[in-house]
C-alpha positions, -999 to 999 in steps of 0.1 A, spaced: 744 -110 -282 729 -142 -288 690 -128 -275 698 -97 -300 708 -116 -330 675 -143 -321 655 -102 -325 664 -89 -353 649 -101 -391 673 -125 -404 680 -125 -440 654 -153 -453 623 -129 -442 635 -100 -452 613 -100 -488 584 -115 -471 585 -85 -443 586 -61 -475 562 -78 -496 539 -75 -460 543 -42 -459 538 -35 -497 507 -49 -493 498 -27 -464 504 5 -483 491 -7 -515 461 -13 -490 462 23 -475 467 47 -502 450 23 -528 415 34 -508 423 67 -523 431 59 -557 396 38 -553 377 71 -542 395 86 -571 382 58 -592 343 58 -582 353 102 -585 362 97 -615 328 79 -627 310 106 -619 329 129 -639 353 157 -643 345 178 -621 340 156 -591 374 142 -601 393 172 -600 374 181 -563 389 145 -552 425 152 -566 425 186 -547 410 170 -515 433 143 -515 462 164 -517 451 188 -492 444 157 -468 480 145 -477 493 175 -462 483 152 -429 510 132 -433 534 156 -419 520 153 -386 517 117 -388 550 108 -403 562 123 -367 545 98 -350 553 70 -370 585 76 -382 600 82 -350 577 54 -330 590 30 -355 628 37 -353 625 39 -316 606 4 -313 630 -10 -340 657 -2 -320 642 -15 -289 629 -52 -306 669 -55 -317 681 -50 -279 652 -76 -264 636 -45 -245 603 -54 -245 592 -24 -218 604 1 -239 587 -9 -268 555 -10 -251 559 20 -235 569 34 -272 538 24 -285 514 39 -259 532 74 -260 531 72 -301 495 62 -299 483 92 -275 500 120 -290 492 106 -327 454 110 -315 457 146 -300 473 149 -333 445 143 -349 420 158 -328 439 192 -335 438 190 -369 403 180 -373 394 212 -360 418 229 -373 403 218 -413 367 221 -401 377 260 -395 394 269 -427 382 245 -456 364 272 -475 396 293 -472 418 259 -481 400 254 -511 406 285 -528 439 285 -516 444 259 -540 430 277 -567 399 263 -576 364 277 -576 328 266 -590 315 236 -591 347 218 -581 353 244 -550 313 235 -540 320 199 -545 354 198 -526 342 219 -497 319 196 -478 338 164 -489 370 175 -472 351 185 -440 333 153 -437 369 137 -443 385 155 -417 358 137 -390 379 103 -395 416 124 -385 420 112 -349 410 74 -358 430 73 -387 459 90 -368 456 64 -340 454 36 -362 481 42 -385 506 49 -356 499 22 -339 501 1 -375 536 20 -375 554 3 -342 536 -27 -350 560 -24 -380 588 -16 -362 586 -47 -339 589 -66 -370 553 -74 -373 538 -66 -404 510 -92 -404 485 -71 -381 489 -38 -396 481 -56 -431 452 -76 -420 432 -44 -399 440 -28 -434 429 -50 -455 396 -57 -436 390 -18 -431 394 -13 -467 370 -38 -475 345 -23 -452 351 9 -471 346 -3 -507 320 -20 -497 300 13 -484 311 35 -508 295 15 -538 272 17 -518 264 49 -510 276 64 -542 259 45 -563 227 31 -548 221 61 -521 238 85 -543 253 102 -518 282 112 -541 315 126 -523 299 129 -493 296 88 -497 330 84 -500 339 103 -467 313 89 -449 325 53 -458 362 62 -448 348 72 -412 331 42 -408 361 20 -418 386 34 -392 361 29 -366 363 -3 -375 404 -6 -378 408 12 -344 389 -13 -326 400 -42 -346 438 -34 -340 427 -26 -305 413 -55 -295 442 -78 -309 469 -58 -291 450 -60 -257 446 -102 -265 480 -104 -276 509 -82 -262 540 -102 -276 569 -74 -278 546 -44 -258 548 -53 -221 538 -32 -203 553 -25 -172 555 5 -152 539 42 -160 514 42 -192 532 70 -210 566 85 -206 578 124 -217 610 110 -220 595 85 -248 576 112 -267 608 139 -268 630 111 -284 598 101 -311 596 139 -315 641 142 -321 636 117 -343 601 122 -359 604 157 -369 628 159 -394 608 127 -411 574 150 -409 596 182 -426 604 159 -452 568 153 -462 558 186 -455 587 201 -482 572 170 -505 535 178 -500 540 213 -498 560 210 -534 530 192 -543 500 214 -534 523 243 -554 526 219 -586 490 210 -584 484 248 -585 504 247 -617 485 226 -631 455 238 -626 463 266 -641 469 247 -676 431 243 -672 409 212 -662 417 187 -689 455 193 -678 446 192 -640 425 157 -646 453 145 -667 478 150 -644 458 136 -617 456 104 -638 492 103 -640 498 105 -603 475 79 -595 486 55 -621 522 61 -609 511 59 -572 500 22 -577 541 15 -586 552 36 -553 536 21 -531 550 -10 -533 582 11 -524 566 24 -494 568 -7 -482 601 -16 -490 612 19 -471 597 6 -439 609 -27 -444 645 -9 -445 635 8 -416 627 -20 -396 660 -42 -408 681 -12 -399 668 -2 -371 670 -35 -356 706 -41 -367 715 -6 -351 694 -16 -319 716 -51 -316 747 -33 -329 752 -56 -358 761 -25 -377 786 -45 -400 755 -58 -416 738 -30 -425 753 -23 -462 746 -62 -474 706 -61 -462 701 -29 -475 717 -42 -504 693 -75 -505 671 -51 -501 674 -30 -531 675 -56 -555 641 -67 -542 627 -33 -548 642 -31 -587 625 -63 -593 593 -56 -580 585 -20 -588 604 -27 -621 580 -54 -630 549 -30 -631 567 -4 -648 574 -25 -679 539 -39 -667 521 -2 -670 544 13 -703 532 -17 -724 498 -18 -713 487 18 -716 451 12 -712 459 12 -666 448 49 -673 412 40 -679 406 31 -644 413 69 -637 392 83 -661 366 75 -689 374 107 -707 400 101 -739 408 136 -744 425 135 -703 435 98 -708 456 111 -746 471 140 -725 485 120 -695 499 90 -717 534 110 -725 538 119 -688 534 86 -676 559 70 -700 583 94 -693 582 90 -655 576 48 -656 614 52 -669 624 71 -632 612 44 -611 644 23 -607 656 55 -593 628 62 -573 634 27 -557 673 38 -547 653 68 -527 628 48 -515 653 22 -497 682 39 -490 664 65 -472 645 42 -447 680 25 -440 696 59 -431 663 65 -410 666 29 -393 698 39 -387 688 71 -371 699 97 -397 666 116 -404 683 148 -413 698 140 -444 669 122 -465 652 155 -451 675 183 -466 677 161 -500 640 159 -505 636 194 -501 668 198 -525 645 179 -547 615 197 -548 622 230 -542 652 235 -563 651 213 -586 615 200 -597 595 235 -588 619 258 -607 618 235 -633 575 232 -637 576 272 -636 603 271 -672 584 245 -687 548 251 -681 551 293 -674 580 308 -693 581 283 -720 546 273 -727 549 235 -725 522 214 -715 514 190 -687 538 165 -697 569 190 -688 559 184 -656 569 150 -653 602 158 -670 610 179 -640 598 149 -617 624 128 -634 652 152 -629 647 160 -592 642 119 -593 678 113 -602 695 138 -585 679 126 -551 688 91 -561 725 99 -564 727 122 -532 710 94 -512 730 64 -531 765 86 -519 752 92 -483 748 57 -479 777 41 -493 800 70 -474 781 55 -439 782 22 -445 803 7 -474 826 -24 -467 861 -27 -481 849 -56 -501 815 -53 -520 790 -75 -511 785 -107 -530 
């Protein structure tokens, strides 16, 4: 007991370990609000073709939540019981199937992007704009599937250091060449993707390099891969991947709502989403900090603890994400960075008001459902998430914006409601597992 307690997070680094991985994400989905930045310079039109890319390459997550959800719980687990094989082994079974992942779906996009495109709706100059850009993305899909897998069990060990530094120095790489190539080569979208593939070249042999140098928790003893490994990341990974596919798939639908209120509405709401993007990611990384607490609580079977560090845990997230809230709904002028247009920036202010007010709750989702995945409940988070979006928020877009003519700002009124009811599902699911008799002080 005294080797599991010595491996799992204790109470004093839990913040940092969140702050880490807050950083991480900010690092990895801030690249796109970046391309979406440099798109939006170049103007509407190439905006809108990056907005519908990046939501069609979104749809990747679902396959690569599998990997990483379930490589993290299962290495998680393993760092709490002081089995150092089975994380390794973890780690090299996540890292092969999230590259023949990614190999599959690279051809898969490179097939049908002409047919994906006007799936979503859209046609002209934006359909001839997004075309080749999300072919020339797809090249990077098994390098950025490898990498971020791998980042994933790094996280799951507890190590949140590596993942952030390959990101941050990949990221760098990529601003670096995109100014460059947009702007001096002119390359346009093309530049952007062309820059991203360059960059995970880079991360994969980075991240590479410094696990073969330095091992720590991934011995590696024994067979390479194991089946056995890959069925339990799969048990456990799946229902995290449906839960992104019912949220990306809700999404791509609202998107092609949107669109349909025109191109000013379409860049507007794009604005929105990236603006309130830059406040959820830190919440990403509060998610797979409470992933990596719980799971390693579960894996030493220090289960008694679980309800106070989630606790800890949430208060850290209100603070944070509730700091750039107030910081973004006093300081309206955030949405120029998305778009030099005022007519989109005058239609996306209401929405983003409305829906800065929603992120205390989005926190509660955010942290209570990677504790119940730590934990190993996968299941529930996914069946509330599609609750969310399917019944709740989608119904509610096709009233407002169809039947009753509102515009893109009865969108985000939708987003709020399908926000609360997921944060009071998740908040009773939790407290029924885990609550004390006496509340934590």
């Amino acid at each position: 007991m005294k080797d599991q307690q010595r491996n799992t997070l204790p109470p004093r680094h839990t913040l940092l370990l969140a702050l880490q991985m807050a950083a991480e994400q900010t690092l990895l989905y801030g690249i796109v609000l970046f391309d979406a930045v440099l798109a939006g310079q170049l103007g509407v039109d190439p905006l809108a073709a990056q907005v519908v890319v990046a939501r069609l390459v979104a749809m990747t997550a679902v396959l690569f939540q599998i990997t990483a959800i379930g490589g993290s719980i299962l290495v998680a687990q393993a760092t709490g019981r002081n089995d150092s094989s089975d994380a390794g082994l973890v780690l090299r079974s996540a890292s092969l199937l999230s590259l023949a992942l990614g190999l599959a779906l690279m051809l898969l996009v490179q097939a049908f992007s002409p047919q994906l495109m006007s799936l979503m709706g859209v046609s002209g100059d934006v359909g001839q704009l997004g075309t080749p850009y999300l072919r020339a993305l797809a090249l990077a899909f098994p390098l950025q599937f490898l990498l971020l897998g791998a980042n994933a069990c790094l996280r799951g060990a507890g190590d949140a250091r590596r993942p952030l530094l390959v990101m941050g120095l990949a990221n760098g790489l990529h601003v670096a060449l995109a100014l460059l190539l947009v702007f001096g080569a002119g390359t346009g979208l093309t530049g952007l993707a062309l820059a991203n593939l360059i960059s995970r070249v880079a991360g994969v042999l980075l991240l590479g390099y410094w696990l073969w140098r330095n091992a720590g928790i991934f011995a590696w003893r024994g067979q390479f891969i194991s089946w056995q490994a890959i069925k339990h990341l799969l048990r456990l990974g799946t229902p995290a991947g449906l839960e992104m596919l019912s949220i990306r798939g809700a999404q791509l639908l609202q998107l092609r709502l949107v669109a349909e209120l025109g191109v000013t509405a379409l860049a507007a709401w794009a604005v929105t989403s990236n603006t309130l993007a830059i406040i959820l990611m830190p919440g990403l990384g509060f998610l797979l900090a409470s992933l990596t607490v719980i799971g390693q609580l579960t894996g030493a079977g220090q289960s008694g603890q679980v309800y106070a560090r989630a606790w800890q845990l949430q208060r850290q997230a209100w603070f944070v994400m509730g700091a750039l809230a107030l910081l973004f709904f006093a300081w309206p002028a955030v949405t120029r960075l998305f778009s030099g247009d005022e007519a989109v920036r005058a239609a996306a202010l209401p929405g983003l008001r409305l829906i800065l007010l929603a992120v205390p709750l989005e926190a509660i989702n955010q942290v209570l459902t990677g504790a119940l995945r730590g934990a190993g409940d996968t299941r529930f988070p996914m069946w509330v998430t599609a609750f969310g979006h399917w019944l709740v928020s989608l119904p509610l877009i096709i009233l407002f914006t169809g039947l009753l003519g509102l515009g893109v700002t009865s969108v985000w009124l939708a987003m709020f409601l399908q926000m609360f009811l997921r944060a009071l599902l998740t908040g009773w699911r939790f407290r029924q597992r885990y609550r004390p008799q006496v509340f934590p002080a």
